[in-house]
py3Dmol code that shows the C-alpha trace and the ligand (Angstrom):
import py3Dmol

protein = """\
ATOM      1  CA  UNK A   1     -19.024  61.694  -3.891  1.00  0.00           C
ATOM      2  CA  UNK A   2     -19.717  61.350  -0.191  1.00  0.00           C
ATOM      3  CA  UNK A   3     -17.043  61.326   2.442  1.00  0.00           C
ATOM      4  CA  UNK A   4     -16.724  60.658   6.297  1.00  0.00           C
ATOM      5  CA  UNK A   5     -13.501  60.656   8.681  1.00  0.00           C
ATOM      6  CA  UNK A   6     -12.707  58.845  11.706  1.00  0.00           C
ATOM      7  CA  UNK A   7     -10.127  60.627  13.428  1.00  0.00           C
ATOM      8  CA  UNK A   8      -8.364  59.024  16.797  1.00  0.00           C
ATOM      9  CA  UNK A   9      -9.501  61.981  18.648  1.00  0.00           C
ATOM     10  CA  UNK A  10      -6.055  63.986  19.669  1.00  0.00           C
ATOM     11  CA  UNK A  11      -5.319  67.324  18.639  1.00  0.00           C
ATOM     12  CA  UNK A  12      -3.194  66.690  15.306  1.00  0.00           C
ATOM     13  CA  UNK A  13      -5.367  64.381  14.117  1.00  0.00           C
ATOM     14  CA  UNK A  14      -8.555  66.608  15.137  1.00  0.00           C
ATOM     15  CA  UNK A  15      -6.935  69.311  13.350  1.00  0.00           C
ATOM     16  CA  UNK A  16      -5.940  67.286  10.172  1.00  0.00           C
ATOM     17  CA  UNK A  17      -9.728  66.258  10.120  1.00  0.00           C
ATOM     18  CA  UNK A  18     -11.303  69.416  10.082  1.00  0.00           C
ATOM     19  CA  UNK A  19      -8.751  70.811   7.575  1.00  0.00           C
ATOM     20  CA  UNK A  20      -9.341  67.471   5.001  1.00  0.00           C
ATOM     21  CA  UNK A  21     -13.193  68.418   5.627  1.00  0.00           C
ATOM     22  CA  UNK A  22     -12.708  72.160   4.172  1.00  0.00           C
ATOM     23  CA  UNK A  23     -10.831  71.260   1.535  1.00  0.00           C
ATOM     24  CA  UNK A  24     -13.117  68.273   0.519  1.00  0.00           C
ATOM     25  CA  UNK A  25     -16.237  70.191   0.791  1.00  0.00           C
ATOM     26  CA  UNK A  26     -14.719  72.958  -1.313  1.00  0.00           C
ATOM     27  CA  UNK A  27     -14.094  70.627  -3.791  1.00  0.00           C
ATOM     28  CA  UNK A  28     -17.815  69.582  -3.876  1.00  0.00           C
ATOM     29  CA  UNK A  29     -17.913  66.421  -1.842  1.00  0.00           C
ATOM     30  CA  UNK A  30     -20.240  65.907   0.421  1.00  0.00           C
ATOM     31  CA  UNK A  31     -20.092  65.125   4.084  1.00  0.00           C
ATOM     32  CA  UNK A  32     -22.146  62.006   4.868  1.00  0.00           C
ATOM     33  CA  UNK A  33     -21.495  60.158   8.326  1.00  0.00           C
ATOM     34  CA  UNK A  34     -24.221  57.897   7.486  1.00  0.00           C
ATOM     35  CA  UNK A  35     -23.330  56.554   4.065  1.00  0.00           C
ATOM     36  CA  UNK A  36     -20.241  57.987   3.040  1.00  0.00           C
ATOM     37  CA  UNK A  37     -18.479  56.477  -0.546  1.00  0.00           C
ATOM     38  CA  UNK A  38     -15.283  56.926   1.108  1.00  0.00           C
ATOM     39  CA  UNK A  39     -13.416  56.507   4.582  1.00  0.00           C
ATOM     40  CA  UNK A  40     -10.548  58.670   5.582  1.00  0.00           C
ATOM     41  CA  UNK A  41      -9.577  57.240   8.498  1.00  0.00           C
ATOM     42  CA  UNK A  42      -6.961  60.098  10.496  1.00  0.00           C
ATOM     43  CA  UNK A  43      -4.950  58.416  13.021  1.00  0.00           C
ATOM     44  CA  UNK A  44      -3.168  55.241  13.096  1.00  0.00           C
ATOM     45  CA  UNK A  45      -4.331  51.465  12.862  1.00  0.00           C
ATOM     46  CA  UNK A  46      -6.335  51.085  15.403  1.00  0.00           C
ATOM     47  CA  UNK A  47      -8.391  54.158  13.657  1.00  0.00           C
ATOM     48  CA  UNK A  48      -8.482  52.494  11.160  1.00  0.00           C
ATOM     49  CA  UNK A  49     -10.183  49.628  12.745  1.00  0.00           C
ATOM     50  CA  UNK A  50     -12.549  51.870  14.501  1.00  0.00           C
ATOM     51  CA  UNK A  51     -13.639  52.989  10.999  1.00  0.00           C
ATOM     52  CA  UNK A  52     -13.598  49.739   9.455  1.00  0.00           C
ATOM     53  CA  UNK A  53     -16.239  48.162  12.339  1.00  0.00           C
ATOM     54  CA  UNK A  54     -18.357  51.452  12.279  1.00  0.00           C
ATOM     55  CA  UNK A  55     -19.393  50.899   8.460  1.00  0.00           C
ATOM     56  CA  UNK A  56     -19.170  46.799   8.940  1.00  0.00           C
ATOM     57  CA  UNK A  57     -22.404  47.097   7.192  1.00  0.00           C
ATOM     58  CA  UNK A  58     -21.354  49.129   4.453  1.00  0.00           C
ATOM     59  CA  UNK A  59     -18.092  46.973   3.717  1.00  0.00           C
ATOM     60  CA  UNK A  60     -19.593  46.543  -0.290  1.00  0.00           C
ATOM     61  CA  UNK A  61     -19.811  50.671  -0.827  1.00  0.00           C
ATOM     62  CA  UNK A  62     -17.308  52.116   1.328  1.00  0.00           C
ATOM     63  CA  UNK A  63     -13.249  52.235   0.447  1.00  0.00           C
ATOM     64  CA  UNK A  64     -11.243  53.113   3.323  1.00  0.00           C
ATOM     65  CA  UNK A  65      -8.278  55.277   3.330  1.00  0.00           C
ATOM     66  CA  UNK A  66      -5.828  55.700   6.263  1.00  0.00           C
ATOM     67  CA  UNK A  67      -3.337  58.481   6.840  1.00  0.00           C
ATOM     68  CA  UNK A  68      -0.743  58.349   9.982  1.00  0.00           C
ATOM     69  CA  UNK A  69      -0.230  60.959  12.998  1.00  0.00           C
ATOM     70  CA  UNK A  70       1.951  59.265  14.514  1.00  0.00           C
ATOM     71  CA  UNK A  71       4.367  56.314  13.409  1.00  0.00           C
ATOM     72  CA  UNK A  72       3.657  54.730   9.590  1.00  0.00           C
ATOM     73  CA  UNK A  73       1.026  52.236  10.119  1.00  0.00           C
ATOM     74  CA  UNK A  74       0.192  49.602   7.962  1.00  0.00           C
ATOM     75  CA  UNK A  75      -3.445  50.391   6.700  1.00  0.00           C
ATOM     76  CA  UNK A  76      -2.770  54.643   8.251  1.00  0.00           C
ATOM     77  CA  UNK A  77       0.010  54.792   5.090  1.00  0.00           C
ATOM     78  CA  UNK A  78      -0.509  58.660   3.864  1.00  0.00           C
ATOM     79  CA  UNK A  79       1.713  61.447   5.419  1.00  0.00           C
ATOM     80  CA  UNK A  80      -0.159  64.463   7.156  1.00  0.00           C
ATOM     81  CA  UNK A  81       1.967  66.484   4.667  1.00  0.00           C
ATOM     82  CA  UNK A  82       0.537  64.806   1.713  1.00  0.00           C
ATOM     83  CA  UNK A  83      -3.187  65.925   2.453  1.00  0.00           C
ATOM     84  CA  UNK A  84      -3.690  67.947   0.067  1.00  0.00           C
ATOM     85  CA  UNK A  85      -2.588  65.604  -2.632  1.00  0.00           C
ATOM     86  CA  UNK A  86      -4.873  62.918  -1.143  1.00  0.00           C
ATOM     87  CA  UNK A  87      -7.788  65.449  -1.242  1.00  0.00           C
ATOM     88  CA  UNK A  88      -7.081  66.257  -4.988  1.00  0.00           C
ATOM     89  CA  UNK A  89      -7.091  62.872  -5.774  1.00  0.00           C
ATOM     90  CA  UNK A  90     -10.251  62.012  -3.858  1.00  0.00           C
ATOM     91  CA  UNK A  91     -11.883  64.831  -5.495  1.00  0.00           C
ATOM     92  CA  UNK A  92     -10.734  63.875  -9.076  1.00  0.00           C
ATOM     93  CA  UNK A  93     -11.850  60.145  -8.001  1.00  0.00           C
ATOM     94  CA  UNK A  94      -8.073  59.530  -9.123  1.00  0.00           C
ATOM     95  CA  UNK A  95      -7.769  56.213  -7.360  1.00  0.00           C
ATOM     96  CA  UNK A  96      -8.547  52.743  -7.521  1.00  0.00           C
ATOM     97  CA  UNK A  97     -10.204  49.947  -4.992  1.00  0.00           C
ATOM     98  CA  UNK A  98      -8.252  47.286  -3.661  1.00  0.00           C
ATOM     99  CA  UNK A  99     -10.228  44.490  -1.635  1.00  0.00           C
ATOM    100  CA  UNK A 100      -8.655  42.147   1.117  1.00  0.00           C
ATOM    101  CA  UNK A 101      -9.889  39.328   2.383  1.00  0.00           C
ATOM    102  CA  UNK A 102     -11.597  39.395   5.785  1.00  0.00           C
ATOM    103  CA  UNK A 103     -12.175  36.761   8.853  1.00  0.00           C
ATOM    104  CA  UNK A 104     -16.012  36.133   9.631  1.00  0.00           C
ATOM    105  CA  UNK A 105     -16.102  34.604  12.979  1.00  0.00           C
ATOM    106  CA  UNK A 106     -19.151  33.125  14.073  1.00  0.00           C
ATOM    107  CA  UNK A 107     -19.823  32.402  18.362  1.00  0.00           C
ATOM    108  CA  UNK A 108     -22.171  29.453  18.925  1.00  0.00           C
ATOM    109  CA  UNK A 109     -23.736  29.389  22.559  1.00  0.00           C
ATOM    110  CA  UNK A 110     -24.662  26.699  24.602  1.00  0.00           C
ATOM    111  CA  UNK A 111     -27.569  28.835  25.579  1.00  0.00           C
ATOM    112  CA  UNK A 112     -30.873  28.623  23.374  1.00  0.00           C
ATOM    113  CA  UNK A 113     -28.611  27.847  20.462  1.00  0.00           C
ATOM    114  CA  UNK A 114     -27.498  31.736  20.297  1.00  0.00           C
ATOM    115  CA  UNK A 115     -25.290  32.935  17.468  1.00  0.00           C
ATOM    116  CA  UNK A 116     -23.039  36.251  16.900  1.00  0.00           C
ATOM    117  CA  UNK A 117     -21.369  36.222  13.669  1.00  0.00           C
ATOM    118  CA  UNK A 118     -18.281  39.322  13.511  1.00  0.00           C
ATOM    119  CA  UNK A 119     -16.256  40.337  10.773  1.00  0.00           C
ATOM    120  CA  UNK A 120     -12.234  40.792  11.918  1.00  0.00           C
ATOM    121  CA  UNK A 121     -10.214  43.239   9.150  1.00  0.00           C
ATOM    122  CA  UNK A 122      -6.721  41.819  11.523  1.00  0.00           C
ATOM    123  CA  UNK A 123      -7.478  38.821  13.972  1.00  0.00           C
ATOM    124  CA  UNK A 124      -9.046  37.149  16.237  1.00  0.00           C
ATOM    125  CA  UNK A 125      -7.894  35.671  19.592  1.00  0.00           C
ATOM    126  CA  UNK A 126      -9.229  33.512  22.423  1.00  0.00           C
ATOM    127  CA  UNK A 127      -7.597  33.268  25.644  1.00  0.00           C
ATOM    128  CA  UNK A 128      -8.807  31.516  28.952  1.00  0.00           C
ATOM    129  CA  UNK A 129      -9.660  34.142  31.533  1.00  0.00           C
ATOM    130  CA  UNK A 130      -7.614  32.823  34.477  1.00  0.00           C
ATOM    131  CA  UNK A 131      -6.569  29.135  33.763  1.00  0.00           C
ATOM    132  CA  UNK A 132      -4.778  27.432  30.468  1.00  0.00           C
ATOM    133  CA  UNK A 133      -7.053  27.162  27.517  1.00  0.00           C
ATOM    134  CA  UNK A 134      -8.111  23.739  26.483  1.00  0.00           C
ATOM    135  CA  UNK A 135      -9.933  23.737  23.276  1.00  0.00           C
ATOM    136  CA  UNK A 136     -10.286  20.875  20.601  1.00  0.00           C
ATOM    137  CA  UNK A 137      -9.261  22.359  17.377  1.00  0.00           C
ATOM    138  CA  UNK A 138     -11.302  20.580  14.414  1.00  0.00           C
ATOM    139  CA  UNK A 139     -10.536  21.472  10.911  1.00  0.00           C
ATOM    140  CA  UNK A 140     -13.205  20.679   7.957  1.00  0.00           C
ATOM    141  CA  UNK A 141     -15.266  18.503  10.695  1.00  0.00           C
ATOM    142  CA  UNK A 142     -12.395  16.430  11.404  1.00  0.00           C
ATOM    143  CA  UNK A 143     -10.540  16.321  14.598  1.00  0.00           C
ATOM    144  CA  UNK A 144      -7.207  17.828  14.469  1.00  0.00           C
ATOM    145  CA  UNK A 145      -5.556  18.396  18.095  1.00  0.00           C
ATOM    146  CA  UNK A 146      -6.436  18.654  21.471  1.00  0.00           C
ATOM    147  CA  UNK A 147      -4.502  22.735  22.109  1.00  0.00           C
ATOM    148  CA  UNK A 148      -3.305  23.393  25.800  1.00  0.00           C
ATOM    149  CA  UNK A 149      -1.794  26.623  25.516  1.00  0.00           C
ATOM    150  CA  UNK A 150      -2.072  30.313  26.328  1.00  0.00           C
ATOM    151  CA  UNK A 151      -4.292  31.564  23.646  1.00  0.00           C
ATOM    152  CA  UNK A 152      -4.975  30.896  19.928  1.00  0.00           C
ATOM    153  CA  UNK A 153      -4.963  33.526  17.373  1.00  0.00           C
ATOM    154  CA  UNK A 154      -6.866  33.141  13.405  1.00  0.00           C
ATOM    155  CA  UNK A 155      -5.809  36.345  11.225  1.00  0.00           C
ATOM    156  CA  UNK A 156      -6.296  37.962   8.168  1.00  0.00           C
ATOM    157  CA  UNK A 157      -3.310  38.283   5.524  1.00  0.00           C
ATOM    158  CA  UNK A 158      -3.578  41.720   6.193  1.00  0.00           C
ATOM    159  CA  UNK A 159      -3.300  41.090   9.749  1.00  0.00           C
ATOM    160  CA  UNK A 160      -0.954  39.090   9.770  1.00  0.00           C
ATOM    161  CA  UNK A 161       1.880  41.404  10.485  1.00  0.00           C
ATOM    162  CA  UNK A 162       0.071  42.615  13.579  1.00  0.00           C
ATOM    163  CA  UNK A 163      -0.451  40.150  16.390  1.00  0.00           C
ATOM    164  CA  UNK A 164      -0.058  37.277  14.701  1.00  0.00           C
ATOM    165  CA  UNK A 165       3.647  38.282  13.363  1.00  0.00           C
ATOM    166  CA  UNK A 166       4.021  38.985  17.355  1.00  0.00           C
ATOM    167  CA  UNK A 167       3.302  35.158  17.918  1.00  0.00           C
ATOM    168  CA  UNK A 168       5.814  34.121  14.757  1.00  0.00           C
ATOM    169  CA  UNK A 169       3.219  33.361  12.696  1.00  0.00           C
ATOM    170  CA  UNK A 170       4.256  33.665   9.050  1.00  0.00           C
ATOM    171  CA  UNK A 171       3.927  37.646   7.278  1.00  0.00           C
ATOM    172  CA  UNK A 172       1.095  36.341   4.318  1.00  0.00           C
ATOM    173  CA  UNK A 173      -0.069  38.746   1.107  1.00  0.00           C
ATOM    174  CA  UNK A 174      -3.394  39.918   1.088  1.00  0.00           C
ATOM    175  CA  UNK A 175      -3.898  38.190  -2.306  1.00  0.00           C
ATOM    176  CA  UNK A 176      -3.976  35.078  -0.755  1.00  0.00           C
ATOM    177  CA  UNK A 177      -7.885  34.523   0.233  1.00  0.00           C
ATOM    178  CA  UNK A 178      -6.742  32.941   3.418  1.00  0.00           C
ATOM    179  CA  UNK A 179      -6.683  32.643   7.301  1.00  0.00           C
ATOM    180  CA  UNK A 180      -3.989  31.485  10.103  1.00  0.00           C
ATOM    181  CA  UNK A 181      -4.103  29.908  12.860  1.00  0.00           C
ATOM    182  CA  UNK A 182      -1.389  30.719  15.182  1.00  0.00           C
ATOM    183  CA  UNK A 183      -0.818  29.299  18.947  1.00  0.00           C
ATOM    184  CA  UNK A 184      -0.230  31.387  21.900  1.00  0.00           C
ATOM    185  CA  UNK A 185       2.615  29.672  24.089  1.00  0.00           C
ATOM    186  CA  UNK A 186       1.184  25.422  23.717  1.00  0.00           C
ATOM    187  CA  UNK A 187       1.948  23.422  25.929  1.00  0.00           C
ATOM    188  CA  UNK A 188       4.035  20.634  24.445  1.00  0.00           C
ATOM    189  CA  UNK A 189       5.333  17.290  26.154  1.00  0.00           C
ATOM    190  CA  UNK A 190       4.871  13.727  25.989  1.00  0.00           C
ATOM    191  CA  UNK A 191       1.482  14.056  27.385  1.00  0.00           C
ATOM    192  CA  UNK A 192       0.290  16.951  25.599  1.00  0.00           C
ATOM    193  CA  UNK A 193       0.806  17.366  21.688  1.00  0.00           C
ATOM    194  CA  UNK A 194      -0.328  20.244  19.294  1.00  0.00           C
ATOM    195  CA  UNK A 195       1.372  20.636  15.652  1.00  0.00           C
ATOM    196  CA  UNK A 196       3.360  23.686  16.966  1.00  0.00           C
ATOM    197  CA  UNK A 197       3.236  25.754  13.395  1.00  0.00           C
ATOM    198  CA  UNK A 198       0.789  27.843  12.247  1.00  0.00           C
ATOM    199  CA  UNK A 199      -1.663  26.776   9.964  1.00  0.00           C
ATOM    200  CA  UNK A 200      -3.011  28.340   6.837  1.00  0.00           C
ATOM    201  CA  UNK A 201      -6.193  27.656   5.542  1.00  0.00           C
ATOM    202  CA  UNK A 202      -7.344  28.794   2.336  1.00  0.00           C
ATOM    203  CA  UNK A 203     -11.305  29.789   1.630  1.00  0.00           C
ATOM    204  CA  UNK A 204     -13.936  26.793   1.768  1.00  0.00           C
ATOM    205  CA  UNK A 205     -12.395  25.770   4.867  1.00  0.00           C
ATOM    206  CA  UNK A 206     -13.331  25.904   8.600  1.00  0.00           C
ATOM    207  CA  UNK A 207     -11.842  26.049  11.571  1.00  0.00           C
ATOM    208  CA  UNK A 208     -14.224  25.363  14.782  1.00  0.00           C
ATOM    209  CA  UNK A 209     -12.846  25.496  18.085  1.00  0.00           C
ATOM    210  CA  UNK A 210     -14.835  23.428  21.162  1.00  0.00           C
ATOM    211  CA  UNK A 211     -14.045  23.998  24.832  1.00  0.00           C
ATOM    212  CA  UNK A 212     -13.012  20.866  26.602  1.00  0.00           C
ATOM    213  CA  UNK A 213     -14.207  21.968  30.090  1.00  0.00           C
ATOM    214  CA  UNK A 214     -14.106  25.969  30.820  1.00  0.00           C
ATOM    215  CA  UNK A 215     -16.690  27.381  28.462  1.00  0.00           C
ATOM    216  CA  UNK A 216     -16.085  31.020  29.194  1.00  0.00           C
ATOM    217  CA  UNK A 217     -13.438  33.073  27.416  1.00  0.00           C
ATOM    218  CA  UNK A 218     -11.700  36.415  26.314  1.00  0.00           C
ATOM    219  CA  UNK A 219     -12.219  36.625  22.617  1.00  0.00           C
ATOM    220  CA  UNK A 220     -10.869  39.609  20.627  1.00  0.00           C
ATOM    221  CA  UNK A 221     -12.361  40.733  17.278  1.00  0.00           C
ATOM    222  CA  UNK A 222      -9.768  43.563  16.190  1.00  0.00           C
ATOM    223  CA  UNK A 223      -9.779  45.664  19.026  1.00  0.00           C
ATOM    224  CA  UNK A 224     -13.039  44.726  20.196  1.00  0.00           C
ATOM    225  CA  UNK A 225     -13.014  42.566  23.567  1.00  0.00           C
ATOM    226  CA  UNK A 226     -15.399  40.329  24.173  1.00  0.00           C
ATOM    227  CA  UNK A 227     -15.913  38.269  27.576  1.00  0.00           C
ATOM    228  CA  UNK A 228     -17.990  35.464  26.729  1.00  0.00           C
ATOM    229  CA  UNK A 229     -19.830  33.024  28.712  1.00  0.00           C
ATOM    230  CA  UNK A 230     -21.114  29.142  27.901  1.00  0.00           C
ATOM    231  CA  UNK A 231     -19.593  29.038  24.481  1.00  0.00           C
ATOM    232  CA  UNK A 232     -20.373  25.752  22.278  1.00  0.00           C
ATOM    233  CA  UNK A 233     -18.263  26.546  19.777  1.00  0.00           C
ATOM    234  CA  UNK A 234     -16.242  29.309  17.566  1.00  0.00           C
ATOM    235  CA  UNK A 235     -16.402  28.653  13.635  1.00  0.00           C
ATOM    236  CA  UNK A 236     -13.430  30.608  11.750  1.00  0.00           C
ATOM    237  CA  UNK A 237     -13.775  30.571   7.843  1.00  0.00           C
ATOM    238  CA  UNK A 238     -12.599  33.403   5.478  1.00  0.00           C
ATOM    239  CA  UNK A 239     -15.361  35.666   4.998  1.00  0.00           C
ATOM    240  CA  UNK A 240     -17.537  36.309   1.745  1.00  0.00           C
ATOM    241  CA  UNK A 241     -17.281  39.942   2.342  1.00  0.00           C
ATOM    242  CA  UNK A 242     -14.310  41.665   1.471  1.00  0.00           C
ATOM    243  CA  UNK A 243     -12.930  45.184   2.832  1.00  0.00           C
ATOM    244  CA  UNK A 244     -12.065  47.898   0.340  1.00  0.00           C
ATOM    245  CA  UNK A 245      -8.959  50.307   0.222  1.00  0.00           C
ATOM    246  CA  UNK A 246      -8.731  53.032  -1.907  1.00  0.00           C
ATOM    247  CA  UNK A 247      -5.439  53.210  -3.668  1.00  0.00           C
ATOM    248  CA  UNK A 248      -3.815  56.550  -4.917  1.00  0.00           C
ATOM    249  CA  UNK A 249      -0.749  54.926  -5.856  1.00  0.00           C
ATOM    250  CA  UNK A 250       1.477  52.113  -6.029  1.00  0.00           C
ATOM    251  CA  UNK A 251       2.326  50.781  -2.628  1.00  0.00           C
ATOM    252  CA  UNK A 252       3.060  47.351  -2.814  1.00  0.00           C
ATOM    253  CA  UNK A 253       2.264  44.785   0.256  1.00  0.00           C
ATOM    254  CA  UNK A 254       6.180  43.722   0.551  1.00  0.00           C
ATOM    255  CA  UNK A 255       7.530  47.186  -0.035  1.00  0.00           C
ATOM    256  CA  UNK A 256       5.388  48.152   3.763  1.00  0.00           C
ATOM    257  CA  UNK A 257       6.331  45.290   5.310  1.00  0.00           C
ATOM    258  CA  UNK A 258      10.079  46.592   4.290  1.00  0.00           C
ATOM    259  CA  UNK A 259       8.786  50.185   5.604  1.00  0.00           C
ATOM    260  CA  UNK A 260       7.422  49.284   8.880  1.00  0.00           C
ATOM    261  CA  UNK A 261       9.611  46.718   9.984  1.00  0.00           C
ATOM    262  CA  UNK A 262      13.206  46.711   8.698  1.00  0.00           C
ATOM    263  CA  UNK A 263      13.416  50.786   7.566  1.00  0.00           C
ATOM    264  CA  UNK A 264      11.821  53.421   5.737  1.00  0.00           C
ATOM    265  CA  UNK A 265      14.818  55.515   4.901  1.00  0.00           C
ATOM    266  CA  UNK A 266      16.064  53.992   1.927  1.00  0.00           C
TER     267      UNK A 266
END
"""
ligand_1 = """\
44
NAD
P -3.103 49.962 18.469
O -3.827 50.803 17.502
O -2.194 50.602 19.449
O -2.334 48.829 17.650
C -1.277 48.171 18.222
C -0.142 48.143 17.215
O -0.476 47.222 16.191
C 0.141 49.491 16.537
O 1.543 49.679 16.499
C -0.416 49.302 15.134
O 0.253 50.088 14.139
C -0.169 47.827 14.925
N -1.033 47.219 13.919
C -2.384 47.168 13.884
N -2.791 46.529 12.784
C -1.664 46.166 12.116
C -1.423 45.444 10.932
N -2.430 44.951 10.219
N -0.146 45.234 10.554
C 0.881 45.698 11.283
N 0.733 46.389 12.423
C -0.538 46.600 12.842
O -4.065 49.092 19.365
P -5.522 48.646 19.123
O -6.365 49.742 18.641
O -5.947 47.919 20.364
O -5.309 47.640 17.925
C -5.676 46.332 18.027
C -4.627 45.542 17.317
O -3.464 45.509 18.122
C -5.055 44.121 17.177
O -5.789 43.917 15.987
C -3.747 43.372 17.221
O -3.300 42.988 15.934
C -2.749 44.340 17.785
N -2.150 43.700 18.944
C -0.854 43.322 18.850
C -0.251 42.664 19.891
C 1.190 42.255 19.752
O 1.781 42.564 18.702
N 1.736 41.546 20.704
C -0.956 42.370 21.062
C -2.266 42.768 21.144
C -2.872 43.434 20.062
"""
view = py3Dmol.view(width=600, height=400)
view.addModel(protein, "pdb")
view.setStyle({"model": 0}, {"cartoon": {"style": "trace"}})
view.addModel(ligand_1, "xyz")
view.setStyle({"model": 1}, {"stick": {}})
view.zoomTo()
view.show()
């Protein structure tokens, strides 16, 4: 089996990495940056992102495992005191592959009829750079609302206890092969309407947002930022490809919600 780690960079976690690359390669695995079989991702999160995007390409092959130096993060859920169980079971292949659904994104420009199509493991946002955004939100080709508003945000089930939880969208299992729209502050009045909930929209559907008049914007993928300019349009649909988690034992989706948000002493 080959193996690669992304490590956050900082000492502890640069120190973790290079002792869960001895032990590995003593227990015959090989050390492949290119195409590894498995992820260890050293860090928190956001490594965890950083790893997922690096091997976007690889999503089919690769399982991704996270372990936290810092605070217990919700994809970074292995102790730095339990590495040398993890590497056991890595070496044994004593695990098995969970997949979660993903957000594909796709950025239509006015411009020669460009495209970028991205792949978002949490969310994605779009914001106005300096005045309120104005975008028509149509669902399945059919207009739906006219959003005023600080930002929008589509996420992942798995993401949706990151920034979309932030915005009170609702917490949604990964089993669910589904997306969210949440809004970002709307602007509601007797001129101005938008449904004011967030909306969940299961696979087979679309989501494409059209500028009214500003067509440039902030768009996140992830962590990625984007500043775009002279968008058409931005198509959100659940994604065909899924992202795959190696799982050494049973950690169920509610139980780390319960662990990272209300307590993790009991
Ligand atoms: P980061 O790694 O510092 O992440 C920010 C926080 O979000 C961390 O506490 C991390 O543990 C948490 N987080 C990330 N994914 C999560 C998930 N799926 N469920 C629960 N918590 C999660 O910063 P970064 O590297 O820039 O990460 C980008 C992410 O930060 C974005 O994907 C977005 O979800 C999150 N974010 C959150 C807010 C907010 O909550 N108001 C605002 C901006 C970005």
């Amino acid at each position: 089996m080959k193996f690669a780690i992304q490590s956050r960079n900082d000492e502890h976690s640069n120190e973790l990495m290079a002792r869960a690359r001895t032990y590995l390669t003593d227990f015959g695995l090989v050390w492949d940056e290119e195409s590894p079989d498995i992820v260890i991702s050293i860090g928190g999160d956001g490594t965890l992102l950083h790893a997922f995007h690096r091997y976007r390409e690889q999503l089919s092959t690769v399982a991704f495992v996270g372990i936290h130096t810092g605070h217990l993060g919700f994809y970074a859920d292995w102790k730095p005191a339990e590495i040398e169980k993890l590497v056991i079971s890595i070496s044994k292949k004593d695990f098995e592959v969970i997949e979660y659904p993903l957000l594909e994104a796709t950025i239509n420009f006015k411009k020669n009829d460009e495209q970028n199509i991205y792949l978002a493991l949490n969310e994605s946002t779009i914001k106005s750079p300096d005045v309120t955004l104005v975008m028509d939100v149509e669902l399945n080709n059919s207009h739906f609302e006219r959003f005023r508003g600080d930002g929008l945000c589509m996420s992942t089930p798995s993401g949706s206890t990151a920034y979309n939880k932030a915005l009170g969208g609702a917490v949604i299992h990964p089993s669910f092969e589904a997306i969210q729209l949440t809004e970002m502050a709307s602007i509601n009045n007797r001129v101005f309407r938008t449904v004011g909930a967030s909306l969940v929209l299961p696979a087979h559907h679309k989501c494409v947002l059209k500028p009214v008049k500003a067509a440039d914007f902030m768009v996140t993928i992830d962590h990625i930022q984007l500043s775009l300019k002279d968008v058409k349009s931005i198509q959100y649909r659940v994604a065909n490809e899924k992202v795959r988690f190696a799982r050494f034992r049973p950690f169920p989706f509610w139980k780390r919600v319960h662990d990272s948000f209300i307590d993790n002493d009991v």
